[in-house]
C-alpha positions as CSV (number, residue, x, y, z in Angstrom):
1,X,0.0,0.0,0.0
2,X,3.0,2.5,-1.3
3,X,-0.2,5.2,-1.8
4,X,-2.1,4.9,1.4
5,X,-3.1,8.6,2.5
6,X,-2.6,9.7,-0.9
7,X,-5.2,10.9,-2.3
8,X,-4.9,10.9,-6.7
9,X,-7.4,12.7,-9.6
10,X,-7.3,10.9,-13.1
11,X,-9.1,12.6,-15.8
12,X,-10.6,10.5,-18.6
13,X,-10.5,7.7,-15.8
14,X,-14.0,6.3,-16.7
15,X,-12.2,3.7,-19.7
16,X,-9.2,2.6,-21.3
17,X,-5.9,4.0,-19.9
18,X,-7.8,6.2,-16.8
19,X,-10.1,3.2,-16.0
20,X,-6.8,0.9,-15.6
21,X,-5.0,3.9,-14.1
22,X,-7.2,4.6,-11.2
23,X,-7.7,0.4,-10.2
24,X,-4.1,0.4,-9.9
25,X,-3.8,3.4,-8.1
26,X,-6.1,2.3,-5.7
27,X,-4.7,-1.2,-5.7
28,X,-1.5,0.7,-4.3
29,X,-3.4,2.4,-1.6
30,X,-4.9,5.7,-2.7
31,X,-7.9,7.0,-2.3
32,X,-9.0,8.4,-6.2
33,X,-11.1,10.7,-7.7
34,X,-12.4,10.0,-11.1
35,X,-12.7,12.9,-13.7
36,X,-14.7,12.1,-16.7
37,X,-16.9,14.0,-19.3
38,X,-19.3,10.5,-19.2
39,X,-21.1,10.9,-15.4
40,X,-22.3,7.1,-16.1
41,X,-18.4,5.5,-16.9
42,X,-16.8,8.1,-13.9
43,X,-19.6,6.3,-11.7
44,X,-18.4,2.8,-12.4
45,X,-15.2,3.2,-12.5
46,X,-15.2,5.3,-9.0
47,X,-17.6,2.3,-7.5
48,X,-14.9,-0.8,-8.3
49,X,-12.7,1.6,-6.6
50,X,-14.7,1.6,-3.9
51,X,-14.9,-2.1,-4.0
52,X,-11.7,-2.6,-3.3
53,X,-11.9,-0.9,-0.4
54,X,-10.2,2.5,-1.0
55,X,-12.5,6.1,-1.0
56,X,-13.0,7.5,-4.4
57,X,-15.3,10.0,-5.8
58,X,-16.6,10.6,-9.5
59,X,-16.6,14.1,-11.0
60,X,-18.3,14.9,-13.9
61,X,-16.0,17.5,-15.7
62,X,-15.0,19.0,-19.5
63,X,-11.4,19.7,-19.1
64,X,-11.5,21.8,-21.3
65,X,-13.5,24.1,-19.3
66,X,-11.1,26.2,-16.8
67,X,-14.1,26.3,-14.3
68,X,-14.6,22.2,-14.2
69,X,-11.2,21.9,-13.5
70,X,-11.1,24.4,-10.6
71,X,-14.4,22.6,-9.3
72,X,-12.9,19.2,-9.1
73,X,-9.9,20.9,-7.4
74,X,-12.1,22.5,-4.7
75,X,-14.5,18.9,-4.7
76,X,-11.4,17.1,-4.2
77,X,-9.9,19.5,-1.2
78,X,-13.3,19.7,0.2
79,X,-14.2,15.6,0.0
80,X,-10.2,14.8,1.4
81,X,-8.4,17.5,2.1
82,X,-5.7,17.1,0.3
83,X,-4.2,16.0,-3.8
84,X,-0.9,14.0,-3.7
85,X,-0.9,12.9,-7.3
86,X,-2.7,14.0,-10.8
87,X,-2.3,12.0,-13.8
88,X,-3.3,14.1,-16.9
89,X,-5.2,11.3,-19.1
90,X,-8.3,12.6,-21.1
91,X,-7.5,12.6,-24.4
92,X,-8.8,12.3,-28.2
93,X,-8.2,11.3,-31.8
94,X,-8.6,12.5,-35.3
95,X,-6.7,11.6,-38.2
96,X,-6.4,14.0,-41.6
97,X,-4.2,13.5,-44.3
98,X,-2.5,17.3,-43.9
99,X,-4.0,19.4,-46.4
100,X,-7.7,18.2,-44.5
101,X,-6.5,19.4,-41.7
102,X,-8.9,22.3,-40.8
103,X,-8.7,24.9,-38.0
104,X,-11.9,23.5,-36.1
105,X,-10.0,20.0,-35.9
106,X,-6.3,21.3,-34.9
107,X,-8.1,23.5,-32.0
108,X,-10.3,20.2,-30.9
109,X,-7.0,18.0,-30.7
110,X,-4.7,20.8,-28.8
111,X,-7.5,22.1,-26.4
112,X,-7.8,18.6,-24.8
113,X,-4.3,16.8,-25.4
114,X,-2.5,19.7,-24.6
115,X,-4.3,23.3,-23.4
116,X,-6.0,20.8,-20.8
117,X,-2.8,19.2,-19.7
118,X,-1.5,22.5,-18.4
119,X,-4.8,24.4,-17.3
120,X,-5.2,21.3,-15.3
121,X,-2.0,20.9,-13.9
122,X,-2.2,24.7,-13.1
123,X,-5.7,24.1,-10.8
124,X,-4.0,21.9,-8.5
125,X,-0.6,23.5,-8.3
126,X,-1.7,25.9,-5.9
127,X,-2.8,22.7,-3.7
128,X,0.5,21.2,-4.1
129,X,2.8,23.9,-3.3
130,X,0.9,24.6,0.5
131,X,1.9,20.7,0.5
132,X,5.3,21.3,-0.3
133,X,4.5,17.9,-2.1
134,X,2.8,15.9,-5.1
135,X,3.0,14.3,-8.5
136,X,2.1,15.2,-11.8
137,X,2.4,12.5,-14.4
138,X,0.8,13.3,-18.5
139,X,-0.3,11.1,-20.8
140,X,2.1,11.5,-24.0
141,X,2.7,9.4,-26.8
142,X,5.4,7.9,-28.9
143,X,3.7,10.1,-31.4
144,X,5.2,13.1,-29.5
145,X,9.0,11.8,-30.2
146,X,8.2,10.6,-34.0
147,X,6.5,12.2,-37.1
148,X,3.3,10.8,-38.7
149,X,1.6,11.7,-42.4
150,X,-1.7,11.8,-41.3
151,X,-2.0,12.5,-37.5
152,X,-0.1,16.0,-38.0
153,X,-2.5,17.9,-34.9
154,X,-2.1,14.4,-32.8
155,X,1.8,14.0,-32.9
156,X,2.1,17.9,-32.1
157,X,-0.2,17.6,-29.0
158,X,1.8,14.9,-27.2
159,X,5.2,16.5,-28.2
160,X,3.4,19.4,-26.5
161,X,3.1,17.0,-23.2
162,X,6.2,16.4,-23.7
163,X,7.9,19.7,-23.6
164,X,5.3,21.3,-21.0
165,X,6.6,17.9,-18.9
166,X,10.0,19.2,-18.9
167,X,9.4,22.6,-18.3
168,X,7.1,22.1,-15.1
169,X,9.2,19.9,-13.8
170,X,12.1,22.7,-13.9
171,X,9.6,25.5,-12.3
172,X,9.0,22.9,-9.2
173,X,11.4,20.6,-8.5
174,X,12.4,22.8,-5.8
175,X,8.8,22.9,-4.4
176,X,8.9,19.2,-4.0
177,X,6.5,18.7,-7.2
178,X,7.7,16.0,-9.7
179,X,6.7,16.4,-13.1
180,X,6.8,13.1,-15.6
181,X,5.0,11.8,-18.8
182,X,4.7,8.8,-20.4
183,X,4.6,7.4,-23.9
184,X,2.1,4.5,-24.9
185,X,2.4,3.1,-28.4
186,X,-0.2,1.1,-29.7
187,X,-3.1,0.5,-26.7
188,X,-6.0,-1.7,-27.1
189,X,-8.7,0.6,-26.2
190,X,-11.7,2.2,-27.6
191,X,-9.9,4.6,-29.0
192,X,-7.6,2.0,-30.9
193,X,-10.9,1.6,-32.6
194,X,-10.9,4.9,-34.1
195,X,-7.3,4.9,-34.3
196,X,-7.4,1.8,-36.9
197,X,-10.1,3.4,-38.9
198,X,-9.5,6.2,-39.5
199,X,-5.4,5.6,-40.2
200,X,-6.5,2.8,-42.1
201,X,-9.0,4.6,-44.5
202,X,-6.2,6.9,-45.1
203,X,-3.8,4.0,-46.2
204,X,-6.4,2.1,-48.3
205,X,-6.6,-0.5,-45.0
206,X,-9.4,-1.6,-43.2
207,X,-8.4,-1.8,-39.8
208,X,-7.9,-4.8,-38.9
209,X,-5.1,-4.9,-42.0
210,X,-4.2,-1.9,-40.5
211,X,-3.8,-3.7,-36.7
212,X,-1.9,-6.5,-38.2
213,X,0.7,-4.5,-39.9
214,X,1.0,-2.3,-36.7
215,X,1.6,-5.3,-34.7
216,X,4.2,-6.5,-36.8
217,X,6.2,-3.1,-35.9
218,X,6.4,-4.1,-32.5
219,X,9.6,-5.3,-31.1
220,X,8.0,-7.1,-27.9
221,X,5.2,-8.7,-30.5
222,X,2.2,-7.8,-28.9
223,X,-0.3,-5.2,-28.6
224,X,0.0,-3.2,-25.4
225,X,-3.2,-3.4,-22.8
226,X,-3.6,-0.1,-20.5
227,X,-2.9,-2.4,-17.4
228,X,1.1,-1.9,-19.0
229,X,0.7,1.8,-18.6
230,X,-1.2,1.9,-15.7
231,X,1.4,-0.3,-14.1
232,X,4.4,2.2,-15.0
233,X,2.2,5.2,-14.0
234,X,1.8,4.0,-10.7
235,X,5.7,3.4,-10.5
236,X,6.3,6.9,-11.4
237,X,2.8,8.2,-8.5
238,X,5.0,5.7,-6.0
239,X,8.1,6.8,-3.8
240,X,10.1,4.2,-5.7
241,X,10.5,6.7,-8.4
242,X,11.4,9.8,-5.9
243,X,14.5,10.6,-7.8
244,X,12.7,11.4,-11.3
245,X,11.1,14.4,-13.1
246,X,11.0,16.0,-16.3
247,X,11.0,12.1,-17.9
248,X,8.9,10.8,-21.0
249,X,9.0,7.6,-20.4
250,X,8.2,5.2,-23.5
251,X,6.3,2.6,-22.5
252,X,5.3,1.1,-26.3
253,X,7.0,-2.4,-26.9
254,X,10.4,-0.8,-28.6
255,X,8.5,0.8,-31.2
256,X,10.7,3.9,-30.4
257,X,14.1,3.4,-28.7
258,X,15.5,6.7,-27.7
């Protein structure tokens, strides 16, 4: 129970990466509050934490609205009194070859992969620093360390996590605040779904040619399940990574080895 008296907010934690995120966070010892534009997932996801025994709370936010994320700040102070960890999930996808890339899809990609990231980050900084303590961790991609042909807005979001990672974790190391990010590569989720469909009607592939030629790229052979980013996120909430900030940590098979 490395996280017992901490208490942790995922966004996006009602599926996929968040869902598995805030289970193992809890399996650790934390008590977790859910943030999730879906009330209905946020709810079921904050009630298996509860079944294994640890508090939790579901808030129904848009993070890309400044005033959700200062609410689930002050729900999460009032509820526990405290916030120990954040991880920075929510996220979306949209493929465009780049001359269909229009201004209404590059503003939707960066207002939730990235804009959100930092507004987010900012609401509970002032939490943290009266702590003198907490964890920030962001979910990148090892589409922020490569290029793409037809995720253009995408890639540049998470190298946006990326870089904001690096820069935070400068501004507070000194306050006790570690800053860290990591790098999935290909997650079987629901938003694999729309990952394979839409990349693969780009490439003349359905998407399940499209999977199978993805999974070929991987090093390690397999696709990656958000338990095996959950698992290295809750290293990086723990004490057992005390002695790191400002890392993007790929964790993606080998797909990208630097």
């Amino acid at each position: 129970m490395e996280l017992d008296g901490h208490v942790a907010i995922v966004t996006g934690g009602g599926r996929g990466i968040g869902r598995a995120t805030a289970l193992e966070l809890a399996r650790l010892g934390a008590t977790v509050v859910v943030a999730e534009l879906d009330a209905a997932s946020a709810q079921r996801t904050a009630e298996d934490v509860a079944q294994m025994r640890r508090p939790s709370l579901a808030v129904t936010i848009d993070v890309t609205r400044r005033g959700d994320l200062d609410a689930m700040v002050r729900r999460t102070v009032e509820r526990f009194g405290r916030i120990d960890i954040l991880v920075n999930n929510a996220g979306i996808y949209r493929a465009a070859a780049t001359l269909d890339i229009t201004e209404e899809h590059w503003d939707a990609v960066m207002a939730i992969n990235a804009r959100a990231v930092f507004f987010a980050t900012q609401a509970v900084l002032p939490t943290m620093l009266a702590q003198r303590c907490g964890t920030i961790i962001s979910l990148a991609s090892m589409a922020g360390k490569i290029g793409s042909r037809t995720n253009l807005p995408y890639n540049a979001s998470k190298a946006a996590v990326i870089s904001m990672t690096k820069s935070l974790a400068l501004a507070h190391a000194a306050d006790g605040i570690r800053v860290n990010c990591v790098c999935p590569g290909f997650v079987e989720t629901d938003m694999w779904a729309k990952v394979s469909a839409e990349q693969g009607a780009l490439l003349g592939m359905s998407p399940d040619e499209f999977t199978k030629a993805r999974l070929k790229s991987i090093p390690l052979g397999r696709m990656e399940t958000p338990e095996d980013v959950a698992n290295v996120i809750g290293f990086l909430a723990s004490p057992r990574s005390a002695y790191m900030t400002g890392q993007a940590l790929s964790v993606d098979g080998g797909l990208v080895m630097h």
